[in-house]
C-alpha positions as CSV (number, residue, x, y, z in Angstrom):
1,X,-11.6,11.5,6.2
2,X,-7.9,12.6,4.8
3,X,-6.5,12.9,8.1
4,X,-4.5,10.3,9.4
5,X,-5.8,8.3,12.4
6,X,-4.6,9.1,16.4
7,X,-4.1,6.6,19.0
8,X,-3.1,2.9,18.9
9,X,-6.8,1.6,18.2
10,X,-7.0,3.9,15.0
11,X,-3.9,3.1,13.8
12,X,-4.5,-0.4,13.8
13,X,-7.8,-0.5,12.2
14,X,-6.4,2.0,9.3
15,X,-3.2,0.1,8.4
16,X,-3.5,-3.6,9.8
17,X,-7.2,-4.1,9.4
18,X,-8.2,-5.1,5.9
19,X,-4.5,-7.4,5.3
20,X,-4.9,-8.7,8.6
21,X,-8.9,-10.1,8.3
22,X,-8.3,-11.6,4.4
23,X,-5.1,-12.8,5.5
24,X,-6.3,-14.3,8.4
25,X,-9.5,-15.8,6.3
26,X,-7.2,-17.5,3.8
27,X,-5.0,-18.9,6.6
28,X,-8.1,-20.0,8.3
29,X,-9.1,-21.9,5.7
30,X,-5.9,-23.0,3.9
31,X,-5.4,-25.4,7.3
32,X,-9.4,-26.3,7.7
33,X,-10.0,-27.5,4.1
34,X,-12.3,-30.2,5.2
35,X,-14.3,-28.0,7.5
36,X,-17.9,-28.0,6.2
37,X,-18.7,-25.0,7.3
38,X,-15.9,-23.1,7.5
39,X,-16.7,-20.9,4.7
40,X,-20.3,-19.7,6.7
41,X,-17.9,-19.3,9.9
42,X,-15.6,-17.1,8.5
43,X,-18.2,-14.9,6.5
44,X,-19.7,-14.6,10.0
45,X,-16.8,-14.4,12.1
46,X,-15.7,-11.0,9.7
47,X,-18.8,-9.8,9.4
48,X,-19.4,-9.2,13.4
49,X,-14.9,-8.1,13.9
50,X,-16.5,-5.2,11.1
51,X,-20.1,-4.7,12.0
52,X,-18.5,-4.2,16.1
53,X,-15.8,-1.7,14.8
54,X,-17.8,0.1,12.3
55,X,-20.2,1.0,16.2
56,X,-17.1,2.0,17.7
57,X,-15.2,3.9,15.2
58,X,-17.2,4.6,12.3
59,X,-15.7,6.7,9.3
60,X,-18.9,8.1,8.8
61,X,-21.2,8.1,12.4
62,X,-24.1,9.0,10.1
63,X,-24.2,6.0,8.7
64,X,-24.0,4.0,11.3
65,X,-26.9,1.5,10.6
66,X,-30.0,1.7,13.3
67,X,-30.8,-1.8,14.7
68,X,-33.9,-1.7,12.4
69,X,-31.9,-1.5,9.6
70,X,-29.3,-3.4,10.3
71,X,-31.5,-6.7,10.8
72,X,-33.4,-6.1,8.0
73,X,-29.8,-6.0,6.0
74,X,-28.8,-9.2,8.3
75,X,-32.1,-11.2,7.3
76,X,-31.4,-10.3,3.4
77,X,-28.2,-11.0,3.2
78,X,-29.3,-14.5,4.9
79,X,-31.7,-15.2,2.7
80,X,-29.8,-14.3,-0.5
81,X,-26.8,-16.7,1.1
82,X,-28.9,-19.3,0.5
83,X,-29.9,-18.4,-2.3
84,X,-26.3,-17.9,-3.8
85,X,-25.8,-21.6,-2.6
86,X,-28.8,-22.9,-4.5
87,X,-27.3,-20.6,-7.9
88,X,-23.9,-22.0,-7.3
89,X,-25.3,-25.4,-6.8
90,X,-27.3,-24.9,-10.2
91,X,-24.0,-24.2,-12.2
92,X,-22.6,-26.9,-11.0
93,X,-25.0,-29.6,-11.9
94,X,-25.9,-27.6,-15.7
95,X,-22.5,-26.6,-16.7
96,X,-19.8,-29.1,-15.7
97,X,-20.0,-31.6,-17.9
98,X,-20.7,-28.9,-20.7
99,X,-17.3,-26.9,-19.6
100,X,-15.7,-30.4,-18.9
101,X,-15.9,-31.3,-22.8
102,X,-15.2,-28.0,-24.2
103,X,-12.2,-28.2,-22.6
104,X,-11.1,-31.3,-23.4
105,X,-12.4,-30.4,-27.0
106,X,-9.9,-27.3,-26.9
107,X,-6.8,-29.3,-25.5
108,X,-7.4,-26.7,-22.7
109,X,-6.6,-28.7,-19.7
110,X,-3.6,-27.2,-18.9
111,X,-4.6,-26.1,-15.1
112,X,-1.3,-26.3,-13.2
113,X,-2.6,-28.6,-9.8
114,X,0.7,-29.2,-9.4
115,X,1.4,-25.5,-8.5
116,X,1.6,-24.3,-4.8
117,X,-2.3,-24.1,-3.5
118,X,-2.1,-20.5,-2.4
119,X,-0.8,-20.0,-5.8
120,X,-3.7,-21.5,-7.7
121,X,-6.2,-20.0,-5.2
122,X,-4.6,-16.5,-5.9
123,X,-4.7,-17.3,-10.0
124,X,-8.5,-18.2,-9.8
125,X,-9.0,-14.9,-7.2
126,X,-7.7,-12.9,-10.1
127,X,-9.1,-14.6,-13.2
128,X,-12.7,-14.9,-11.9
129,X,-12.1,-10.9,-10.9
130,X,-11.4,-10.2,-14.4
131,X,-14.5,-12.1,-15.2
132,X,-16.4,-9.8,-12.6
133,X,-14.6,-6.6,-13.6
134,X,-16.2,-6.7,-17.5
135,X,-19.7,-8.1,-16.2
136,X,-19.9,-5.4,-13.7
137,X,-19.0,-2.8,-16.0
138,X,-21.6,-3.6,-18.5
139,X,-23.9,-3.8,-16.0
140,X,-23.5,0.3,-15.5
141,X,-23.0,0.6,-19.0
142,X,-25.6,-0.9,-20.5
143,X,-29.3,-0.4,-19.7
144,X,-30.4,-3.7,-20.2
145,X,-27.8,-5.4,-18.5
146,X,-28.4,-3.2,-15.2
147,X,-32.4,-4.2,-14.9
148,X,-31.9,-7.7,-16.1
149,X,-29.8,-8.1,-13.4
150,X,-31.4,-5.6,-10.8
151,X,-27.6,-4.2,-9.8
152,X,-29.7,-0.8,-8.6
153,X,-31.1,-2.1,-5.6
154,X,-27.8,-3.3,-4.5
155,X,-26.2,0.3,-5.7
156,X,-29.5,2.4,-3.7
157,X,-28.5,1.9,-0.5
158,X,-27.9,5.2,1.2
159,X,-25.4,3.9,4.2
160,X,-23.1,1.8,3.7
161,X,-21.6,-0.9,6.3
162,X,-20.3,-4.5,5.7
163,X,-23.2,-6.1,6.0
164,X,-24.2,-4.8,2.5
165,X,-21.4,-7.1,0.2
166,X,-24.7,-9.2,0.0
167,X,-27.7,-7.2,0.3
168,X,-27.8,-7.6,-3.6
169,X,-31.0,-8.2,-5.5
170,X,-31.8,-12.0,-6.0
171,X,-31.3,-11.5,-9.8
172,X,-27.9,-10.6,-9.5
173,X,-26.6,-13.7,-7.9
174,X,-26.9,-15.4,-11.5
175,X,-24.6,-12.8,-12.1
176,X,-22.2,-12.4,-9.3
177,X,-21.9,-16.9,-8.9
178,X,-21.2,-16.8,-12.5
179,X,-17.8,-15.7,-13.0
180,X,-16.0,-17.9,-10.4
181,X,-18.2,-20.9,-11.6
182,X,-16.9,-20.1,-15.5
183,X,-13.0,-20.2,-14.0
184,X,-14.2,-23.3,-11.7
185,X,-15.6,-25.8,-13.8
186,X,-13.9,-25.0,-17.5
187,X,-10.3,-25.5,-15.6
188,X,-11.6,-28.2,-13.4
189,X,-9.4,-25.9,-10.5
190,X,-10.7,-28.1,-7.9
191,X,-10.3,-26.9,-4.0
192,X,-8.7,-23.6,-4.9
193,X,-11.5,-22.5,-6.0
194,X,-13.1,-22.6,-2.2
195,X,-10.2,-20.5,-1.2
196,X,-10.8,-17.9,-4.1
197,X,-14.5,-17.9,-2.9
198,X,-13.9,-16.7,0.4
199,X,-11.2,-15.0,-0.3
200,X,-13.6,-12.9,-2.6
201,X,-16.1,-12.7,-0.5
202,X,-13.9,-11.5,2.0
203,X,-12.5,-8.5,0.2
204,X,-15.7,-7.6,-1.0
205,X,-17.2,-7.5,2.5
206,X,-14.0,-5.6,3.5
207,X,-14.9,-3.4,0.8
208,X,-18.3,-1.7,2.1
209,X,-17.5,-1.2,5.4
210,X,-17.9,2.0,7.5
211,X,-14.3,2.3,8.1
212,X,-11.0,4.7,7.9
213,X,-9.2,1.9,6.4
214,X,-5.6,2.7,4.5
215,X,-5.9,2.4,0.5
216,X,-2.4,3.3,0.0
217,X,-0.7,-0.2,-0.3
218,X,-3.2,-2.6,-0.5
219,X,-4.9,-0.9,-3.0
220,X,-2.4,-1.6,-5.8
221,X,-4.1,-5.2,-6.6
222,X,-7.1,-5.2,-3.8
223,X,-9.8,-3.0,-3.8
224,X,-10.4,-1.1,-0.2
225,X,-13.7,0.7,0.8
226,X,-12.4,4.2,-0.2
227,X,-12.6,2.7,-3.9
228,X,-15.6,1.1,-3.4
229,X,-17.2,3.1,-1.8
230,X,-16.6,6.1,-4.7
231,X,-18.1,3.7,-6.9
232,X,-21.3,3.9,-5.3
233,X,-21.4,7.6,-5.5
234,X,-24.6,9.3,-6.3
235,X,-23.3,11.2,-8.8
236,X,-23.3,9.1,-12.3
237,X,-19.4,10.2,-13.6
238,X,-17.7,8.7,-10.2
239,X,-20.3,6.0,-10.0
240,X,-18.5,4.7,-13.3
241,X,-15.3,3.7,-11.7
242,X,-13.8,1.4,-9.8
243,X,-15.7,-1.6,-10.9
244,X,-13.5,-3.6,-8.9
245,X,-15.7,-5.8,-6.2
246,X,-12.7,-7.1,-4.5
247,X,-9.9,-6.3,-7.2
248,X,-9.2,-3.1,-8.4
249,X,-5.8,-4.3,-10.2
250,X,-8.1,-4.2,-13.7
251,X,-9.4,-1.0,-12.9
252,X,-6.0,0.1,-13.1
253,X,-5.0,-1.4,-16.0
254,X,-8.2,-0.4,-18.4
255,X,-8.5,2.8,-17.6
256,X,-11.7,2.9,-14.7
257,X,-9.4,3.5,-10.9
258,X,-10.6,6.6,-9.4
259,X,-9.0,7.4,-6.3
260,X,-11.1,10.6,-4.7
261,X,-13.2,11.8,-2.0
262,X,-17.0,10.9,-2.0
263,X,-19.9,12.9,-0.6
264,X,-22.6,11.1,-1.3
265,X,-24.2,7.6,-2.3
266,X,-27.0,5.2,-3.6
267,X,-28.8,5.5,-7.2
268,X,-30.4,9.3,-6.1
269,X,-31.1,11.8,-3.4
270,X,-33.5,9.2,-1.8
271,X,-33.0,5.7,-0.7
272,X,-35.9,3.3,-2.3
273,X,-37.7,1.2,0.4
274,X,-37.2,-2.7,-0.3
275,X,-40.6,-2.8,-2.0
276,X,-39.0,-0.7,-4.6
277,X,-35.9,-2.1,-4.3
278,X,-37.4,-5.2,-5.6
279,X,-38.6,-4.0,-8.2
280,X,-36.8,-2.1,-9.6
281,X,-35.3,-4.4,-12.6
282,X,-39.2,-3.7,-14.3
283,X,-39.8,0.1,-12.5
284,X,-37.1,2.4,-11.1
285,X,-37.8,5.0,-8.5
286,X,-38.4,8.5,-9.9
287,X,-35.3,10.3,-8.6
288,X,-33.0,7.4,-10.5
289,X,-29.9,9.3,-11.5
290,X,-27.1,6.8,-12.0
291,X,-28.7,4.3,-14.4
292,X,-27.3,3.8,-17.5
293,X,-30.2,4.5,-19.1
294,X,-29.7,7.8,-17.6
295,X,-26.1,8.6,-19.7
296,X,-26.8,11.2,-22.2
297,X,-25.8,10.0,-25.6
């Protein structure tokens, strides 16, 4: 996977592909504000551009995903869509007011609206990914954190593709809504905070695909899928960098960026079915290696 890519088609996908689609999201949306479904369209819209390129020029053809498994991935990633909605939704109503006055208890409203939007959007992209960064990080560090939230079943998967940025367990979206909802509602950001959603999302989805994709520029502040993909290695040491879902700028700057190779991935030598999957915040399969639990004291 070192080699650089022939031909015109290879090229493209490993040096344009990744600033091209989140560029092209933001744009998208930066001029369709008011669209109501414009975040579900451009989820969608990158999902199949990724999910059609990762058939045609997979980085790895033995993980290309069989139809089987690819619509079971689609139908959980639907389901836990909604899902996130209903979660983000739940924030809103429980903690707005809450963050509202503690802000204005703090003399903290010093959000700059006035600011170019792109600007703001790009400050609550980085903010809530600091957020992210420490969360995820316990949640591989700490044993209680990683089955409260059920982050294994998200981590077992043995092939990675695109579709998998959501095939999470439906614990974690507590987890995953909560950052952006924290930077959201105690800064009172307003409509930046939709372009910093999917914006995220993007990168993220970006981030597991089954693609030679360039990590050389872009992955100074964004994470690409070489860096996330390491951090789903099987093996526990590599599994504990790059915690960086679609930032890996605070990777860099504490100490957890690993840029190598990986062989292998998914919490062991076996990937769980979904039954296990599901329950694995209360029972983890057998051949578990990556837990933190597992980190010899």
């Amino acid at each position: 996977m070192s080699r650089l890519p022939d031909g015109f088609t290879d090229r493209t996908i490993f040096y344009a592909l990744q600033p091209l689609l989140a560029g092209g999201v933001l744009v998208f949306w930066y001029f369709n504000q008011d669209f109501p479904n414009g975040y579900v369209l451009s989820i969608l819209a990158v999902n199949v551009i990724l999910g059609v390129l990762e058939h045609w020029r997979p980085a790895r053809p033995d993980w290309v995903q069989r139809w089987r498994e690819k619509s079971r991935n689609i139908v959980l990633v639907v389901i836990l869509t909604v899902g996130a909605g209903i979660v983000v939704g739940l924030y809103d109503s429980t903690l707005r007011q809450p963050l509202s006055d503690l802000r204005e208890s703090l003399g903290a409203d010093i959000w700059p609206h006035e600011w170019p939007l792109l600007v703001q959007v790009f400050m609550v992209f980085f903010l809530s990914e600091f957020i992210w960064y420490w969360m995820h990080r316990a949640e591989h560090r700490w044993g209680v954190v990683w089955r409260v939230s059920g982050h294994g079943a998200h981590y077992s998967f043995k092939h990675l593709g695109a579709i998998n940025f959501g095939a999470n367990h439906p614990l974690e979206l507590f987890f995953i809504a909560l950052p952006s909802a924290l930077v959201e509602l105690f800064f009172g950001v307003g409509i930046a905070a939709a372009g910093a959603a999917v914006f995220s999302v993007t990168q993220a989805t970006i981030a597991h695909t089954n693609l030679r994709m360039n990590a050389n520029v872009v992955g100074w502040l964004f994470t690409t899928n070489r860096y996330h993909v390491h951090h789903h290695s099987s093996i526990l040491e590599e599994s504990n960098t790059n915690y960086g879902c679609s930032a890996i700028i605070w990777d860099r700057i504490f100490g957890t960026f690993a840029d190598a190779e990986t062989v292998d991935t998914g919490t062991g030598p076996t990937e769980p079915s979904l039954w296990q999957k599901l329950i694995m915040p209360v029972r983890e399969p057998e051949d578990t290696a990556t837990a933190p639990s597992n980190i010899a004291a």
